[in-house]
N, C-alpha and C positions, 0 to 999 in steps of 0.2 A: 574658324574661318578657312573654307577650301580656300587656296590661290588655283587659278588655271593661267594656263597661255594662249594671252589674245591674240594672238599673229597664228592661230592654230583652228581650226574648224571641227567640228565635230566628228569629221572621218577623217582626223588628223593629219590633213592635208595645211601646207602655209597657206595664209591668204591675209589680204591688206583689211585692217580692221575699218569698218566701218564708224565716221565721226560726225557723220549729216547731223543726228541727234542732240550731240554735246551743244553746251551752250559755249558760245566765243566769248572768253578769257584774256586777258594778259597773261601772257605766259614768257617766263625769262629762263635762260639755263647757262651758267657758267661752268667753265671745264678748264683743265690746268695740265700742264705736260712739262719736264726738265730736260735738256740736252746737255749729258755732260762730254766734256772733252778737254782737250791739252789746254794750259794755259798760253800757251802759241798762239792756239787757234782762235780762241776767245780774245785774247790781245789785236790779235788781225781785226776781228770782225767787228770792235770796238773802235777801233783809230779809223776804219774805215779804208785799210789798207788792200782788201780782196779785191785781185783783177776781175772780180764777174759783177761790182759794183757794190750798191748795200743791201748785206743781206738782212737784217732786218726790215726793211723794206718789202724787199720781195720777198719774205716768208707772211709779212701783215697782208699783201697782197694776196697772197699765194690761200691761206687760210680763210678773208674773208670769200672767195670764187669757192671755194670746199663747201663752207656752211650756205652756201645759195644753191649749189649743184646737189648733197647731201642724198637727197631722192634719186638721184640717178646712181650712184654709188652701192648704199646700201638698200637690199630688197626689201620690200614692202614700207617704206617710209613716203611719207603724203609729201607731195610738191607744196613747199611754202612760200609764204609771202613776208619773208621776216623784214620788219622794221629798222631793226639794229641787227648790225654784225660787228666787232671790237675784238682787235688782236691784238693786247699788249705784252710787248716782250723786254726782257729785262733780265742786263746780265749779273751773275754773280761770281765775281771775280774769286770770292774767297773759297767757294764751290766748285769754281770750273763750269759753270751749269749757265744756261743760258733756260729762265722761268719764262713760260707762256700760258697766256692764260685770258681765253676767250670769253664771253659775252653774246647770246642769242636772243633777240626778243621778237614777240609779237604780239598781234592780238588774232588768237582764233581757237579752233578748237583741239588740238592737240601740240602738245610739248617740243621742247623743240635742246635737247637734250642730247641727241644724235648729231642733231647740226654743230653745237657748242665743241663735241667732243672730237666730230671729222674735222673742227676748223681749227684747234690745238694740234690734232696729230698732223693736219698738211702740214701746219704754219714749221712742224719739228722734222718733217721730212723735207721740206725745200730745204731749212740749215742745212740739213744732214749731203743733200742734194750738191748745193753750193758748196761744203767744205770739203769734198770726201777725196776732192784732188789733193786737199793738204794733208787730210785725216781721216782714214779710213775705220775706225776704231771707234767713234763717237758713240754714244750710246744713248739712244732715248730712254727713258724709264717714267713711270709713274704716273700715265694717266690716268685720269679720273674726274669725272664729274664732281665741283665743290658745290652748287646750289643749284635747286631749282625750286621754280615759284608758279602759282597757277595753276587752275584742272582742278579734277575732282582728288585726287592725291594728294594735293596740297604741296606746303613749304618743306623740301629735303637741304638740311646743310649739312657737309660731311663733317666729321672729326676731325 
């Protein structure tokens, strides 16, 4: 089986794939990102002690606006109409790390995989955003898309 790249034209210029065709789907996609940092800094933003308010809050906020905007962001991604968008974040003390990990659904004709994965990475750059007066050092790692469901590609869950 050849693979090609559909974001690619035949005089291998980019261009937005066409999906008029596809038949519309349920289509879900989960995505997951770690912020590790001082146990200082995760203590603050657990007790709820940061002067800029709660930052988990405004990172749930911050990421579900990423996965609705997602199309304007990244080039050639289809303006969507997602149903769900879900940012749960949750610390781990014994890590340092602060686990996020989004949730994108719809029903239409293309995946929505990009949106799951911009609304993890906002959701780790507003932390990152919000602490960087205490801790400059933080370190995002490890994104990655954990499932997706729907389309002709079918069910991916990662390892």
């Amino acid at each position: 089986m050849t693979e090609h790249f559909t974001h690619i034209n035949q005089q291998g210029e980019a261009n937005m794939v066409d999906v008029s065709a596809k038949a519309d789907t349920v289509r879900e996609a989960r995505a997951e990102v770690f912020v590790r940092m001082n146990a200082q800094t995760l203590t603050m933003i657990m007790q709820g002690n940061h002067h800029k308010g709660d930052v988990f809050a405004t990172a749930r906020i911050a990421g579900i606006q990423a996965a609705k905007r997602t199309w304007e962001l990244i080039p050639l991604c289809h303006p969507l109409l997602l149903s769900k968008v879900e940012v749960q974040l949750e610390a781990l003390p014994e890590k340092n790390q602060v686990r996020i990990e989004s949730l994108c659904k719809l029903t239409g004709k293309t995946g929505v995989e990009m949106e799951a994965l911009t609304a993890a990475s906002v959701a780790a750059l507003t932390i990152y955003d919000m602490c960087k007066a205490v801790q400059k050092d933080m370190i995002i790692e490890n994104l990655r898309l954990l499932e997706k469901s729907g389309g002709k590609s079918g069910h991916f869950i990662a390892e």
